[in-house]
Wavefront OBJ file of the C-alpha trace (Angstrom):
o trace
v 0.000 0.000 0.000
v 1.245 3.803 -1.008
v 1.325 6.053 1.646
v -0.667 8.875 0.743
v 0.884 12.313 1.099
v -0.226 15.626 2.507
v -1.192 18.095 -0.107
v 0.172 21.460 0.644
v -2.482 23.964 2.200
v -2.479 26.342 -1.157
v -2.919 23.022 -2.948
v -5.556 22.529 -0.737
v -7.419 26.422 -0.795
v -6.837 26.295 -4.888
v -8.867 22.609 -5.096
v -12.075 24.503 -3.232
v -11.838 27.710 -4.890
v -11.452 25.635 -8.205
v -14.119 23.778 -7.323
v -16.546 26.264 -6.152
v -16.401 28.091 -9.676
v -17.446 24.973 -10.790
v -15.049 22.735 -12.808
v -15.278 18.998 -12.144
v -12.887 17.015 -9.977
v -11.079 15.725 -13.031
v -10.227 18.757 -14.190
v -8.931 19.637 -10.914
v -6.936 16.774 -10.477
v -5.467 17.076 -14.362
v -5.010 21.424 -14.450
v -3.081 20.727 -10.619
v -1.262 17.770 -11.364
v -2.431 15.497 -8.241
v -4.705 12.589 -8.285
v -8.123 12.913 -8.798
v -8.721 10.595 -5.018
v -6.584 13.992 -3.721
v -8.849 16.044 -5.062
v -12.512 14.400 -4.108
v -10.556 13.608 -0.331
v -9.804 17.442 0.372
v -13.581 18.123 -0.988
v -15.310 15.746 1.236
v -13.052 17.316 4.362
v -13.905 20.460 3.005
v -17.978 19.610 2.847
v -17.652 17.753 6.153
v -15.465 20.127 8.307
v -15.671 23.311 6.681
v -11.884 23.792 7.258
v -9.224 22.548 4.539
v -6.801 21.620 7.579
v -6.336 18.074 8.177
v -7.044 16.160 11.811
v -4.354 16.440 14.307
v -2.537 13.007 14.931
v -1.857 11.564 18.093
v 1.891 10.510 17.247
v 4.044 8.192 19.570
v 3.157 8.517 23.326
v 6.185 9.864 25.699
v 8.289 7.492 27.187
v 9.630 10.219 29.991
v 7.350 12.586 31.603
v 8.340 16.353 31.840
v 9.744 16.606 35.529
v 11.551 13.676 34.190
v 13.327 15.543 31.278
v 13.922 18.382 33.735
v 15.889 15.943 35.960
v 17.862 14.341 33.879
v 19.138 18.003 32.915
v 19.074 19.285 35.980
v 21.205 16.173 37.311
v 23.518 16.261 34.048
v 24.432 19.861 34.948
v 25.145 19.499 38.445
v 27.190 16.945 37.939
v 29.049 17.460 34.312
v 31.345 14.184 34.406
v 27.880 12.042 34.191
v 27.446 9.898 31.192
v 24.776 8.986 29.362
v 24.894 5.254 30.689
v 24.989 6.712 34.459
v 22.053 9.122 34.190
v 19.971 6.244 32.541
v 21.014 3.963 35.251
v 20.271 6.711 37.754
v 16.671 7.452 36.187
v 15.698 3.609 35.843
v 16.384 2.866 39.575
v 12.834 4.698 40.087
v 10.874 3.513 37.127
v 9.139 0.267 36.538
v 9.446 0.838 32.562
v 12.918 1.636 31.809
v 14.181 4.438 29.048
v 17.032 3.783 27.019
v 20.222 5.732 26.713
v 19.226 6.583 23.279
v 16.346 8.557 24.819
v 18.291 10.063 27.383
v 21.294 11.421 24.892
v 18.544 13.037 22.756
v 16.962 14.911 25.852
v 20.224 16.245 26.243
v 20.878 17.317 22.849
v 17.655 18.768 22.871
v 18.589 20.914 25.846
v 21.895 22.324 24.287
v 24.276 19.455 26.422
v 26.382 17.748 24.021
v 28.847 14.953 25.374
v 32.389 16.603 25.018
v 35.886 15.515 26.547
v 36.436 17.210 29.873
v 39.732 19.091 29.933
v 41.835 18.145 32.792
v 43.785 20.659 34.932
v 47.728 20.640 34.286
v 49.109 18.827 37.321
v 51.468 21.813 39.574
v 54.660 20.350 41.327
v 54.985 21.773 44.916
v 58.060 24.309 43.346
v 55.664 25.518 40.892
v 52.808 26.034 43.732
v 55.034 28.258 46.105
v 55.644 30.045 42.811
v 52.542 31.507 42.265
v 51.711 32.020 45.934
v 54.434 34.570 45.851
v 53.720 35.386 42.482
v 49.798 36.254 43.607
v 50.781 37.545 46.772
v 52.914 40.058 45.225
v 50.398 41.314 42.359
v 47.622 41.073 44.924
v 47.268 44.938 45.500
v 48.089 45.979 41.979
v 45.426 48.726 41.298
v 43.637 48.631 37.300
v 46.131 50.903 36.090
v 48.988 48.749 36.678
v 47.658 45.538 35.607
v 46.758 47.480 31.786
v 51.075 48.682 31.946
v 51.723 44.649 32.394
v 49.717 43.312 29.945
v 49.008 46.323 27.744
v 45.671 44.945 26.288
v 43.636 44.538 29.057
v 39.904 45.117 28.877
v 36.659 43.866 30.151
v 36.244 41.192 27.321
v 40.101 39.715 27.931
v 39.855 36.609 28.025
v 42.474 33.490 28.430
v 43.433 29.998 29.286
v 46.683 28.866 31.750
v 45.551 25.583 31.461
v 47.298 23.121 28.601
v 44.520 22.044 26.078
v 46.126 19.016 25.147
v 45.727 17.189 28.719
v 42.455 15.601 28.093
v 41.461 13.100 30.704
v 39.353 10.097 29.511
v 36.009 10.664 31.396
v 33.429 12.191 29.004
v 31.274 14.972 30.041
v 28.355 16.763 29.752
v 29.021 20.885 28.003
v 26.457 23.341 26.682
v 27.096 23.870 23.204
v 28.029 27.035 22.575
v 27.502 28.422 19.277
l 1 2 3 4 5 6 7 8 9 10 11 12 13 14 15 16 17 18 19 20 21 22 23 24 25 26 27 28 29 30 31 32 33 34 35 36 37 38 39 40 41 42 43 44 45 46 47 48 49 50 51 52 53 54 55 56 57 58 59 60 61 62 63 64 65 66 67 68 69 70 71 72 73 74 75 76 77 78 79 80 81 82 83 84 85 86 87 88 89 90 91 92 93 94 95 96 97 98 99 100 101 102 103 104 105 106 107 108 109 110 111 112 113 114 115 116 117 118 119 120 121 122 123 124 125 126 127 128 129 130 131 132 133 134 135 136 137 138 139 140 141 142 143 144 145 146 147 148 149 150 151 152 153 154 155 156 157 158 159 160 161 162 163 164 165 166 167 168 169 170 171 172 173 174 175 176 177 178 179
């Protein structure tokens, strides 16, 4: 069996107005190029409903409710090391039907969390430590003035990194997407 496709709703308006100035359902079909069963379908809507819009469908039912979907973000942002697997494991201990990771990865695409490598913080030897104690201690009272002489450029949108990029630990991780 063909599955039958939606006509368009000027398809739709052009059929009835077409049809109201009287030309038959064959010529219709044959001056818009669609199928004549097309044609005397949207008419008999048309004469039955009065509206050229088609019923509304039901669609698959929800496997998750909505506090559900709001947990399973709120819990992946609390905690940003989560996985996929854990939060699924962590929702199913208090459902009788269980939800798939599948389902669970897609909530959190839908809310902007995409599963990203979590950057790892450059180990400090205990040399390198006192170093920037004294380093911060002595900087610690600079006034606004004296931190633009040191770095020239500094502004309200300055932004930077001290931490190396390329130590990526293993654990993946939950990130908005930022875009």
């Amino acid at each position: 069996m063909k599955i039958k496709k939606e006509l368009l709703s000027e398809i739709r308006s052009l059929v009835v107005t077409l049809s109201k100035k009287g030309e038959s359902i064959q010529k219709i079909a044959k001056s818009l190029r669609i199928f004549k069963g097309a044609v005397q379908r949207t008419l008999e809507r048309y004469r039955s409903t009065g509206k050229l819009k088609s019923k509304s469908r039901s669609g698959r039912l929800r496997k998750t409710t909505k506090i559900e979907d709001d947990a399973v973000i709120i819990v992946s942002k609390l905690n940003r090391r989560l996985t996929a697997p854990e939060i699924t494991a962590h929702l199913n201990t208090r459902r009788e039907d269980p939800v798939s990771v599948s389902t669970i990865k897609r909530q959190l695409r839908k809310a902007g969390l995409f599963g990203r490598m979590v950057v790892k913080n450059p180990l400090l030897r205990t040399e390198n430590k006192h170093k920037r104690f004294i380093w911060t201690k002595q900087h610690h009272n600079w006034t606004r003035n004296q931190w633009k002489k040191y770095y020239g450029l500094m502004n309200e949108n300055l932004k930077f990194s001290v931490q190396n990029v390329s130590c990526l630990c293993t654990a993946i991780g939950w990130r908005e997407d930022i875009r």
